[in-house]
Structures are given as structure tokens and as C-alpha cells.
Backbone as CSV, one residue per row, in Angstrom:
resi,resn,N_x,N_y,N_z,CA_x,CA_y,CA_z,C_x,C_y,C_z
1,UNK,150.759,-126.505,-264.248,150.002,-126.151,-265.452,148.875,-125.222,-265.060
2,UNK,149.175,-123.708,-265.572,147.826,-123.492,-265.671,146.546,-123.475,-266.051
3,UNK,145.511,-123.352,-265.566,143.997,-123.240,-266.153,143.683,-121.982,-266.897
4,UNK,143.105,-122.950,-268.149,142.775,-121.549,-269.310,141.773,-120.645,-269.087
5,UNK,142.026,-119.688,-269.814,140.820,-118.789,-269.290,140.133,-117.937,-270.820
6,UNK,139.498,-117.492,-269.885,138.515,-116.683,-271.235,139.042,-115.326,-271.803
7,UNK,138.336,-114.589,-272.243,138.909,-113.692,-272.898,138.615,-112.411,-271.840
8,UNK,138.395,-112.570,-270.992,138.355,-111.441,-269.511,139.698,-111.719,-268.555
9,UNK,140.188,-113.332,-269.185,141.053,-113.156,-268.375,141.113,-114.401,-267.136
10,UNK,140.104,-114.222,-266.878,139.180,-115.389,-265.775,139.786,-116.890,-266.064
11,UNK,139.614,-117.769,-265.296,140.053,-118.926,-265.592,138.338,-119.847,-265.734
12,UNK,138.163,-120.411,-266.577,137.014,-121.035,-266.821,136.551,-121.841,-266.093
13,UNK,135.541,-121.814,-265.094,135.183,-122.475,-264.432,134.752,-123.826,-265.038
14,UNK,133.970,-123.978,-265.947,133.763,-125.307,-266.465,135.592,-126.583,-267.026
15,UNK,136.527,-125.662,-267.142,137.911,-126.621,-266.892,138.424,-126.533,-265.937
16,UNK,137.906,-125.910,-264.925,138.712,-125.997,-263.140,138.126,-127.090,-262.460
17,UNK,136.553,-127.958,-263.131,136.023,-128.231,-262.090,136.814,-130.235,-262.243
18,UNK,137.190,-130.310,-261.172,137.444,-131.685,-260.686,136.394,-132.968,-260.578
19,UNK,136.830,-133.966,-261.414,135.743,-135.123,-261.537,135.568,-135.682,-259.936
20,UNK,134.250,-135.768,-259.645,134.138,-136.350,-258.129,133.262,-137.543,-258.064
21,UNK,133.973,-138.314,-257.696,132.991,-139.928,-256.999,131.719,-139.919,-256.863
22,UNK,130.874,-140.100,-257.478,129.277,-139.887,-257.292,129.077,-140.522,-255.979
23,UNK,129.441,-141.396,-255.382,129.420,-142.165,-254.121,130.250,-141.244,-253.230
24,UNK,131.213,-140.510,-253.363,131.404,-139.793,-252.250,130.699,-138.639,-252.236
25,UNK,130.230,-138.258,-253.455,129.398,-136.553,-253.116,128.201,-137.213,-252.360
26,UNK,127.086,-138.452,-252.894,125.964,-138.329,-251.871,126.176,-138.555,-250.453
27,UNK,127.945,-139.168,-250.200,127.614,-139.923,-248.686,127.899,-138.307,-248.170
28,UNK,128.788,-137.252,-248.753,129.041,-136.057,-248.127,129.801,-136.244,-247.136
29,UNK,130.992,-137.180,-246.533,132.326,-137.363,-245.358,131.004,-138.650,-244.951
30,UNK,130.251,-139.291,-244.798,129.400,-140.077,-243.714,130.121,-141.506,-244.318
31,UNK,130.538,-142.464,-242.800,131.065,-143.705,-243.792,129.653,-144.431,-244.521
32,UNK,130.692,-145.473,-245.310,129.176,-146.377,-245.731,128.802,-147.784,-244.518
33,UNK,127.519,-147.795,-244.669,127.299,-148.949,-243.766,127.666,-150.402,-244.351
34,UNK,128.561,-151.060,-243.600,129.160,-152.401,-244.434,128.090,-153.424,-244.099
35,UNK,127.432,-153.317,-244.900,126.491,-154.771,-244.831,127.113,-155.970,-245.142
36,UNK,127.806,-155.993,-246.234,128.927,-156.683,-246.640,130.254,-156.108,-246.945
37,UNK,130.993,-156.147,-245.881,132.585,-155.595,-246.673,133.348,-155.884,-247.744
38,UNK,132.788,-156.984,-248.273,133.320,-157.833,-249.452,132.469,-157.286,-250.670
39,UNK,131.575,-156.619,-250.250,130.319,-156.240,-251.379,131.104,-155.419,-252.733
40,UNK,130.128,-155.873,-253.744,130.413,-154.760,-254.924,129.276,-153.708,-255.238
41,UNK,128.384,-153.495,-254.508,127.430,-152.429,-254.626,127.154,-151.488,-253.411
42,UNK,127.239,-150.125,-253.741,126.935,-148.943,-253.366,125.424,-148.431,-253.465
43,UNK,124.728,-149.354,-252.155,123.259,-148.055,-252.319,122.927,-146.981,-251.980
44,UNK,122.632,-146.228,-252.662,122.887,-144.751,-251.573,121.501,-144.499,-251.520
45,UNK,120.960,-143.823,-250.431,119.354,-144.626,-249.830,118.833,-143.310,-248.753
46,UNK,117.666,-142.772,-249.416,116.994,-141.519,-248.435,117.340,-140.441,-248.361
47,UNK,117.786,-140.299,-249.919,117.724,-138.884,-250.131,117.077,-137.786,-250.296
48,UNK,115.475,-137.874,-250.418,114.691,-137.807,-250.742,113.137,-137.679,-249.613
49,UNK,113.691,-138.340,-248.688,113.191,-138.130,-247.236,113.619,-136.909,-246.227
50,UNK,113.239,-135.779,-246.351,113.854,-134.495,-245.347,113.394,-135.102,-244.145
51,UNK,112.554,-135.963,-243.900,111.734,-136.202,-242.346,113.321,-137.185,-241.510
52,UNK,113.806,-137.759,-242.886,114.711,-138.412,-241.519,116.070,-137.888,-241.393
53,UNK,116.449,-137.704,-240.162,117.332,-136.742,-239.990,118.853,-137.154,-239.932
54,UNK,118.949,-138.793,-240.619,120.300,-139.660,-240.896,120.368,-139.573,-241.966
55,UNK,119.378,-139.382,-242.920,118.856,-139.521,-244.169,120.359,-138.448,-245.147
56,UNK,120.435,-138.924,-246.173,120.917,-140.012,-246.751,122.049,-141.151,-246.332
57,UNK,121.534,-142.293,-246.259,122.711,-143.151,-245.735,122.954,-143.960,-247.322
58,UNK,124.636,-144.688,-247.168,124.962,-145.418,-248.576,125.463,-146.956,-247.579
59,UNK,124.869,-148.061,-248.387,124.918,-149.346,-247.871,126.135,-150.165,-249.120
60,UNK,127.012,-150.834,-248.353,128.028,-151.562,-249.433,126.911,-152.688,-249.117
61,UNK,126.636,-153.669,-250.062,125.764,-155.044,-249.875,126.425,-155.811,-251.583
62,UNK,126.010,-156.816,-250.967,126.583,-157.889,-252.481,125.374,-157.675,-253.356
63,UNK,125.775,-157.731,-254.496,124.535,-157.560,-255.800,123.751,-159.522,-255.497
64,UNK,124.615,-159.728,-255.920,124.032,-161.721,-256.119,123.370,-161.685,-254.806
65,UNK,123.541,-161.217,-253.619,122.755,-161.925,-252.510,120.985,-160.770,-252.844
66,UNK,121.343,-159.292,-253.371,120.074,-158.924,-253.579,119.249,-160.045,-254.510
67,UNK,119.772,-160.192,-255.853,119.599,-160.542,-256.918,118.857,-162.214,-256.807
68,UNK,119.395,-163.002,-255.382,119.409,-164.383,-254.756,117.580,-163.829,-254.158
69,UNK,117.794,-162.667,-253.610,116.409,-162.422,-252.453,115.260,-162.026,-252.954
70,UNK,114.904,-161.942,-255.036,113.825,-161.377,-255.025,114.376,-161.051,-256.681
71,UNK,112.919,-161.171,-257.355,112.634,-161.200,-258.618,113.200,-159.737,-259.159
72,UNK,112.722,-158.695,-258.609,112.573,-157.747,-258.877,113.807,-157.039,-258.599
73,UNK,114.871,-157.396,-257.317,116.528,-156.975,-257.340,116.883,-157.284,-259.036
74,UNK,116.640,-158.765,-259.053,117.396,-159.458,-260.227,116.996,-158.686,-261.383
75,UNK,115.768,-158.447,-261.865,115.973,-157.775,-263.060,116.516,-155.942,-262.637
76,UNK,116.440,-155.551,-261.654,117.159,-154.039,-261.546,118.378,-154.219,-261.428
77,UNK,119.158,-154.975,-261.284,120.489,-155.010,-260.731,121.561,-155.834,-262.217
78,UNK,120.525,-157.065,-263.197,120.989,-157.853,-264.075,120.296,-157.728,-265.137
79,UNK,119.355,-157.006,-265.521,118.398,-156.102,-266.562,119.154,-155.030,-267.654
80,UNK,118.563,-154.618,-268.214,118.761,-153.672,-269.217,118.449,-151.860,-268.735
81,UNK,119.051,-151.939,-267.486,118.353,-150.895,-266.643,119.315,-150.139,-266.653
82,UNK,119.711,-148.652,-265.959,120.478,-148.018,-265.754,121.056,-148.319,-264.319
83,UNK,120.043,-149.077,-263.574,121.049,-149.696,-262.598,121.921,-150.842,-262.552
84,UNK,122.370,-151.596,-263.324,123.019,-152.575,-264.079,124.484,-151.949,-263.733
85,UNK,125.380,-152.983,-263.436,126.517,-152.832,-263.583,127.665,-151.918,-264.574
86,UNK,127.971,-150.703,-264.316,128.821,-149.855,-265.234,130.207,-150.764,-265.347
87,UNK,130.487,-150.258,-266.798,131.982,-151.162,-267.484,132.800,-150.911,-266.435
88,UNK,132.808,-149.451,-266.308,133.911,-148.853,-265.109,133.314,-148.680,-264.201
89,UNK,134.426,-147.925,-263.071,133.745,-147.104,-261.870,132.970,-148.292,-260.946
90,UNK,132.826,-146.886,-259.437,131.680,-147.942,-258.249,130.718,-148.056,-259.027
91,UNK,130.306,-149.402,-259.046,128.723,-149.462,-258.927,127.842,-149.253,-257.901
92,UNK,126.896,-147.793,-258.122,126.172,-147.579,-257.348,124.430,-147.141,-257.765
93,UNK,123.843,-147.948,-256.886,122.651,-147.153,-257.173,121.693,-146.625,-256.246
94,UNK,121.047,-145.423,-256.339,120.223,-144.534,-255.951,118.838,-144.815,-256.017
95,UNK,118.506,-145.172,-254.096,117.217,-145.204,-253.995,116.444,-144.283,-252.816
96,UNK,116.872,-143.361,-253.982,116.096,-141.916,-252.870,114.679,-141.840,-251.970
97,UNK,113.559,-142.782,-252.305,112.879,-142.525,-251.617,111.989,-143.667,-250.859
98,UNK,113.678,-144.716,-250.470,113.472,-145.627,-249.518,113.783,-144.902,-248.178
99,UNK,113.587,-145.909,-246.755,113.857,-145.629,-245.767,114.996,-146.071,-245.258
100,UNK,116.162,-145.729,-245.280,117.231,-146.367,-244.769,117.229,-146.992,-243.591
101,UNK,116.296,-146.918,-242.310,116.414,-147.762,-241.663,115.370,-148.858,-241.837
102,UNK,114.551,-148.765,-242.877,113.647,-150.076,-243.256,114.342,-150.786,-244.276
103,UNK,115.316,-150.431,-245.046,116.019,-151.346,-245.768,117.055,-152.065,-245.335
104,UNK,117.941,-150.910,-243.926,118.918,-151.873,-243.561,118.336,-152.854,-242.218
105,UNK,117.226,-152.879,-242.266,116.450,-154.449,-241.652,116.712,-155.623,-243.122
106,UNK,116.041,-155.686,-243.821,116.009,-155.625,-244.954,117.090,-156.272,-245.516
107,UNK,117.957,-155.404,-245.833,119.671,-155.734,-246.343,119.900,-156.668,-245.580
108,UNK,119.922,-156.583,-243.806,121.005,-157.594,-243.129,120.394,-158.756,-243.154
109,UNK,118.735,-158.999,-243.194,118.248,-160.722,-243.767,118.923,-161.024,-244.996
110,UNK,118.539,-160.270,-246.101,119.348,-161.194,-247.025,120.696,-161.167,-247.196
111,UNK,121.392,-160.568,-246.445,122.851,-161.089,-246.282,123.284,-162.145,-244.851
112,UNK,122.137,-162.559,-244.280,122.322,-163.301,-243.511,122.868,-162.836,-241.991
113,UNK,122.862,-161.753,-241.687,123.526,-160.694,-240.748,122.806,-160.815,-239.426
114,UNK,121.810,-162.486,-238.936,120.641,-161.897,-238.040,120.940,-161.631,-237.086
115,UNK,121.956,-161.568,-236.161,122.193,-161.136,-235.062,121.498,-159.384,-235.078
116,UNK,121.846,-158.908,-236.643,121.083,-157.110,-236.213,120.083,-157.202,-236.750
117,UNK,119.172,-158.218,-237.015,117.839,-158.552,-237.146,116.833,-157.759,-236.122
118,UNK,116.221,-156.648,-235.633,115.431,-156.993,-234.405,114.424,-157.208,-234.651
119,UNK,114.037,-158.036,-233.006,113.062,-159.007,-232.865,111.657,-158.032,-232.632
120,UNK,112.202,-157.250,-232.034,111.306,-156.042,-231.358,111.355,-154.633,-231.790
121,UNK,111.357,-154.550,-233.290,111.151,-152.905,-233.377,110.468,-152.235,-233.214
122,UNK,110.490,-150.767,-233.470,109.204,-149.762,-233.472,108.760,-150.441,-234.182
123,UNK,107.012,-149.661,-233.776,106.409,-150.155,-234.891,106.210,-149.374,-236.317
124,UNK,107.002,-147.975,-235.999,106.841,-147.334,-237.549,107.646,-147.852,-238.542
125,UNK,108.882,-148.144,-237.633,110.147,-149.553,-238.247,109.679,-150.456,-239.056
126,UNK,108.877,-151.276,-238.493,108.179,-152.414,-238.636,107.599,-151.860,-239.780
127,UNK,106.702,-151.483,-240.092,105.363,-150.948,-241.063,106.804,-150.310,-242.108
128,UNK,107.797,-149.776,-242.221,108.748,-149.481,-242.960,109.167,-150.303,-243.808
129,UNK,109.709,-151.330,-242.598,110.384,-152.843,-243.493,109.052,-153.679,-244.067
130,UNK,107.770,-153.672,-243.802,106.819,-154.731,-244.866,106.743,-153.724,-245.903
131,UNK,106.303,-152.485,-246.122,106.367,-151.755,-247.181,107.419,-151.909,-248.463
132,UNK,108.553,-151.617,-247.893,109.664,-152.053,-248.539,109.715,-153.108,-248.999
133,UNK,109.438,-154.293,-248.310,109.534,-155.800,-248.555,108.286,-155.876,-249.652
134,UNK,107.451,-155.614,-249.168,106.551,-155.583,-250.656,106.976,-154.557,-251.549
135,UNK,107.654,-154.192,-251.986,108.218,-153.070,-253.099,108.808,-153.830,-253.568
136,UNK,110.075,-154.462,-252.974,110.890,-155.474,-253.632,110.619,-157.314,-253.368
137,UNK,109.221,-157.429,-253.167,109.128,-158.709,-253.736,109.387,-159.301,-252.650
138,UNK,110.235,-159.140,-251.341,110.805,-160.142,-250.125,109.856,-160.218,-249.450
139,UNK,108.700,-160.770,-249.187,107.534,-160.482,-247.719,108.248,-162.025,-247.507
140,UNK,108.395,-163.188,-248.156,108.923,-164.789,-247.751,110.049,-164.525,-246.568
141,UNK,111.009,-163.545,-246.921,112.345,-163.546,-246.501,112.268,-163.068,-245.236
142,UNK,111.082,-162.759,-244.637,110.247,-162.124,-243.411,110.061,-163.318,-242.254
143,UNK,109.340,-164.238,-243.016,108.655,-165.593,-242.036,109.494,-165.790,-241.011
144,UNK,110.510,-165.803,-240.965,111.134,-166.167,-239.427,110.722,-165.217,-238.088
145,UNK,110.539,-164.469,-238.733,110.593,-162.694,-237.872,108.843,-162.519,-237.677
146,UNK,108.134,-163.454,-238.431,106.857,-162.847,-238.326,105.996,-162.949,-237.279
147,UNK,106.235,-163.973,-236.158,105.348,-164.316,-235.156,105.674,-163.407,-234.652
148,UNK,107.044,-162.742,-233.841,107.460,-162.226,-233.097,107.559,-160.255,-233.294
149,UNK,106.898,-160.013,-234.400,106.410,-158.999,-235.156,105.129,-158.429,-234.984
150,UNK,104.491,-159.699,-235.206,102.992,-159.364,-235.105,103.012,-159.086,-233.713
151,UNK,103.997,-159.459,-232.372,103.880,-159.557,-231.186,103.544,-158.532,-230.954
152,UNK,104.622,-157.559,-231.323,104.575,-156.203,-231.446,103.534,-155.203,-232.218
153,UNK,102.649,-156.061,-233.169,101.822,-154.962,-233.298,100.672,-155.613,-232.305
154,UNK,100.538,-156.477,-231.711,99.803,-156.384,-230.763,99.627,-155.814,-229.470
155,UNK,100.859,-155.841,-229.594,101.249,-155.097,-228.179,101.329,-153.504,-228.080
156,UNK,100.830,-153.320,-229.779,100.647,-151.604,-229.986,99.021,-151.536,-229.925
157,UNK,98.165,-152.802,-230.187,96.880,-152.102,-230.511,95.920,-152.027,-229.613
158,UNK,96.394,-151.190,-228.430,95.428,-150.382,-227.390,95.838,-149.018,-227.454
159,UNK,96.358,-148.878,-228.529,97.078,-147.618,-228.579,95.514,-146.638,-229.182
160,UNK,95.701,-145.117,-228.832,94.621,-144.349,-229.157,95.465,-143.535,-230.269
161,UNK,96.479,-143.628,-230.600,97.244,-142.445,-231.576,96.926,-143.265,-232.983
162,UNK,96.087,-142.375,-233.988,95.491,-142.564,-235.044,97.036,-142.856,-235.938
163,UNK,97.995,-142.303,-236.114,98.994,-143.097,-237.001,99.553,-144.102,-236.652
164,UNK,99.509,-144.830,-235.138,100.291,-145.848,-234.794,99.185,-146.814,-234.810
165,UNK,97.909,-146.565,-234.774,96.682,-147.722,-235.078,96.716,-148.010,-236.580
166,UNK,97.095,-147.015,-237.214,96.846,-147.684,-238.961,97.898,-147.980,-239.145
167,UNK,99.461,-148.305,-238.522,100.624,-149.088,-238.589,100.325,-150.366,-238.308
168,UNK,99.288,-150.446,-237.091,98.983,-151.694,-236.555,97.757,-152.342,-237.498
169,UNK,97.434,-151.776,-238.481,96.456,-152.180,-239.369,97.366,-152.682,-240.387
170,UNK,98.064,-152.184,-240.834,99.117,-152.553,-242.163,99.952,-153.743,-241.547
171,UNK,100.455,-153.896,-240.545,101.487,-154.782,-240.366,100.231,-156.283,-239.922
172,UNK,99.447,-156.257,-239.520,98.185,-157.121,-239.169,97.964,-157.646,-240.609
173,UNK,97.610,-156.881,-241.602,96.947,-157.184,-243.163,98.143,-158.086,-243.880
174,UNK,99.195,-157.219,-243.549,100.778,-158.084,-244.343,101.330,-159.514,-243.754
175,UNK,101.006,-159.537,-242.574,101.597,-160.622,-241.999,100.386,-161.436,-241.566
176,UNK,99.109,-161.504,-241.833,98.052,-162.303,-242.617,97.224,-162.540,-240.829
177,UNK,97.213,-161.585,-239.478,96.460,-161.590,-238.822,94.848,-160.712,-239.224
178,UNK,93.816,-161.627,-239.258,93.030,-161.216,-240.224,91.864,-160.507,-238.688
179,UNK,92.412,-161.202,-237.526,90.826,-160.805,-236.243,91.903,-159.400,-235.921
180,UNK,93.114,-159.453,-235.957,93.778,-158.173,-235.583,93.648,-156.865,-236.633
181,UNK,93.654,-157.403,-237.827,93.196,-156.355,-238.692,91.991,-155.371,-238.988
182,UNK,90.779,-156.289,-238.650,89.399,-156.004,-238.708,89.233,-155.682,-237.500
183,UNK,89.842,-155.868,-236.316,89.650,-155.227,-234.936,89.964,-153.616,-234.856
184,UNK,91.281,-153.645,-235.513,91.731,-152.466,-235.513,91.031,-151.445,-236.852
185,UNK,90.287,-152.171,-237.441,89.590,-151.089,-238.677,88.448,-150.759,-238.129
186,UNK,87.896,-151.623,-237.320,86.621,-151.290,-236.983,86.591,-150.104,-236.236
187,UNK,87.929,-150.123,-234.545,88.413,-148.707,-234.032,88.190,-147.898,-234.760
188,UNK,88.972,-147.843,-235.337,89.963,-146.812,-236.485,88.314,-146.115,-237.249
189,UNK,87.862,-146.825,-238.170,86.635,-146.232,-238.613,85.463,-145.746,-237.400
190,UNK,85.379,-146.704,-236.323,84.000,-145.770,-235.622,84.249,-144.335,-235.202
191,UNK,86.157,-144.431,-234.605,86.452,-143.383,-233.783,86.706,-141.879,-234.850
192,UNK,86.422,-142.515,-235.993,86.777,-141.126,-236.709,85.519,-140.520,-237.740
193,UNK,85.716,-139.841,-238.612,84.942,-138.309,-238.541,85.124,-137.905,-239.607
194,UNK,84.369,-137.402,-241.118,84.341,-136.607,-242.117,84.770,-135.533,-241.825
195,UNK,85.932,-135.141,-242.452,86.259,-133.210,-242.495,85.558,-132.664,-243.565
196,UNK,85.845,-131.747,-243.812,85.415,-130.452,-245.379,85.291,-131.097,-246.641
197,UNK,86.836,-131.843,-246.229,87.138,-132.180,-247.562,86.197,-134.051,-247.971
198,UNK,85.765,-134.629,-246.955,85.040,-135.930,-246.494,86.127,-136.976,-246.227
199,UNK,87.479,-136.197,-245.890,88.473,-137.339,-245.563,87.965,-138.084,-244.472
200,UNK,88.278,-139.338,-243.613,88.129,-139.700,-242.456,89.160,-138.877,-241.381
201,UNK,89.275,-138.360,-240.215,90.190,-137.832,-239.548,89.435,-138.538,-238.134
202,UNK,90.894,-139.198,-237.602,90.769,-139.839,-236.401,90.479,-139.019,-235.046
203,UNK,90.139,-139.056,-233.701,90.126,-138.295,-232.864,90.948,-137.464,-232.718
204,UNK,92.352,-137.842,-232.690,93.355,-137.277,-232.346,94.010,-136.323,-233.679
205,UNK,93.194,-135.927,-235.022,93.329,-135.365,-235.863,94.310,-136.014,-237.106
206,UNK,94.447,-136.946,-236.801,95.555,-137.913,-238.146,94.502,-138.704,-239.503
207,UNK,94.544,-137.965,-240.505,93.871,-138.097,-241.353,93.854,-139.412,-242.073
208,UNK,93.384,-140.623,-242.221,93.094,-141.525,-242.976,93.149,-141.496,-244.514
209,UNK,94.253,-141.575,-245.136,94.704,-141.625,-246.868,94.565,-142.888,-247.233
210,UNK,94.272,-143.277,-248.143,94.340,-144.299,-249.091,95.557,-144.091,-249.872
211,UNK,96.745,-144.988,-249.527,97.528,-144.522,-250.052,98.226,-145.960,-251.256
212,UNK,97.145,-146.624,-251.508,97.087,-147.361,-252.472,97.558,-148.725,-252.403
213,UNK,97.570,-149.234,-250.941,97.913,-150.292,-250.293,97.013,-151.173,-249.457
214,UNK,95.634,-150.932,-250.076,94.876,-151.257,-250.216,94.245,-151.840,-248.263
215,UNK,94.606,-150.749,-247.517,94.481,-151.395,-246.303,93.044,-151.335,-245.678
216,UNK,92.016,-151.152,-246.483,90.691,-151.148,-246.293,90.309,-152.524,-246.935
217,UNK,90.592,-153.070,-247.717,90.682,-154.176,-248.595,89.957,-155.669,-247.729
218,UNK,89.390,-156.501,-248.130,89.271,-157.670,-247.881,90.766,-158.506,-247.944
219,UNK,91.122,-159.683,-246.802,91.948,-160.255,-247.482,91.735,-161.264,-248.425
């Protein structure tokens, strides 16, 4: 059968074009990561991040085990939302400006996966997955992991690099070390410096934002 065309002759591009899998155009050939192989949801995750260079990854995970891990899955996933289950088709949904490797920490707790739990991540990792976890409501689903977390931001805070000290400030505030937090603010504020603009900028030139996470905060 041929494709119709216009009155030049041409074949119309708008009836040539082929319906395509919204789940296969974002993964682009990349497989999906099976969090659950049995899963009925498609997240497709970091699209939206140019800094990471895996970025966009798509996670198969079960809806009920999100939906089981946190208030806030349950009404996005069983809500009146556009991420809600379609009659037809994958169900997938798009969370462009998560971190795919802070969610698939994340994903494999609440699917129970802990063997790829680590005990010992970076710490930008780390400061990734509490962010996230407070976005979606899970900081509880953490507690097992938390002594051995904080290990690690302790074991970062002799560090002099102004973005890996205010990682070690955030992950200190979230996981409720209160002499590690105020240790590291106190650094953090003597060692740094008003610019032009009256931002704080640390020695090493990494500017201090308030980025609404209140990490100046009392606990």
C-alpha cells in the first residue's frame, strides 16, 4: 500500500510517520534496569540531568511495592494523576529530574534487593539518595543503612573541598547527627567569604546556595 501524498506529489510526512513506544524512544537501544522483572512499571529517570553521563536510565519496579514505601508513590501512582495507570499500553512514568543512581539505591530497598544496597557509597551518592528519600516521603525506609552512612560522612569531614563539606552537612542534618552537623557549619561558615553578589564562597571557590533545604536550620 502506498502512502498518500499531497498535491506536489510528495508523500505526507505526517501519514508516513510510525507509532513508537514512548518507553523505547526515551531508553534510545539502552536495556531497562530490572529492579523487578515481574514489575508493571516503567520509570524512565534523568532526563533532564546533562551532568550525568548514563543519564537517562528506565527502571522496570512493581507499582504496589512503590505505593507499599510511601504516601506520596501511593497517591502518584493510585491518584487522579497523569501518572496513574493507562487503560492500555506500558505503564510508564517520567521522572526527569531525579538522579538515577540515587533512586536506584532507593528502588532496590523497597523492593527488598539489599544485597545492591551499598553500605559505603560516595558521598555525593549518599546526599542523592536522602534528597530523594525526602522528596518521596522514604527517610524510615533508610534506618537500617543509617549508622553505617553517617560512617561515611564522617569519614568525609576532614575534607577541605567546599561541596563535599556541605554533603557532609546535609547527610549529618538528615540522619539526625546534630555535633556532626554544627561542626561542619561552623567550618564551612568561618572558612568562607562574601563575594559581589554577598553570597558565602568557600576557600576553594564553591559557593554556598540556599537551596531550600533548609541546611542552615536548627534541628
Amino acid at each position: 500500500m502506498t502512502s498518500p501524498q499531497d498535491d506536489t506529489g510528495r508523500s505526507s510526512a505526517s501519514d508516513s510517520v510510525m507509532e513508537v513506544d514512548p518507553v523505547e524512544a526515551v531508553m534510545e537501544g539502552d536495556s531497562i534496569v530490572e529492579v523487578d522483572p515481574d514489575g508493571n512499571l516503567i520509570l524512565l529517570v534523568g532526563a533532564q540531568l546533562p551532568d550525568k553521563k548514563d543519564s537517562p536510565r528506565s527502571f522496570r519496579v512493581c507499582a504496589s511495592a512503590l505505593r507499599r514505601s510511601s504516601a506520596v508513590w501511593k497517591s502518584m501512582l493510585f491518584g487522579p494523576w497523569k501518572e496513574s495507570k493507562p487503560a492500555s499500553g506500558t505503564w510508564s512514568v517520567d521522572l526527569p529530574e531525579d538522579d538515577p543512581d540515587a533512586l536506584e539505591v532507593l528502588l532496590n530497598i523497597v523492593h527488598a534487593n539489599f544485597p545492591l544496597v551499598p553500605y559505603e557509597p560516595d558521598l555525593l551518592l549518599l546526599e542523592g539518595v536522602l534528597r530523594l528519600a525526602n522528596k518521596y516521603d522514604m527517610v524510615k525506609a533508610l534506618r537500617p543503612w543509617s549508622q553505617a552512612w553517617l560512617d561515611v560522612a564522617k569519614g568525609s569531614s576532614g575534607e577541605e573541598n567546599g561541596r563535599r563539606m556541605l554533603s557532609v552537612v546535609y547527610i549529618a542534618r538528615e540522619l539526625g547527627q546534630v555535633e556532626l552537623h554544627m561542626d561542619m557549619m561552623q567550618r564551612l561558615v568561618v572558612g568562607a567569604d562574601n563575594d559581589e553578589n554577598g553570597q558565602l564562597v568557600t576557600e576553594d571557590g564553591f559557593t554556598l546556595v540556599d537551596d531550600g533545604s533548609d541546611l542552615f536550620g536548627e534541628f
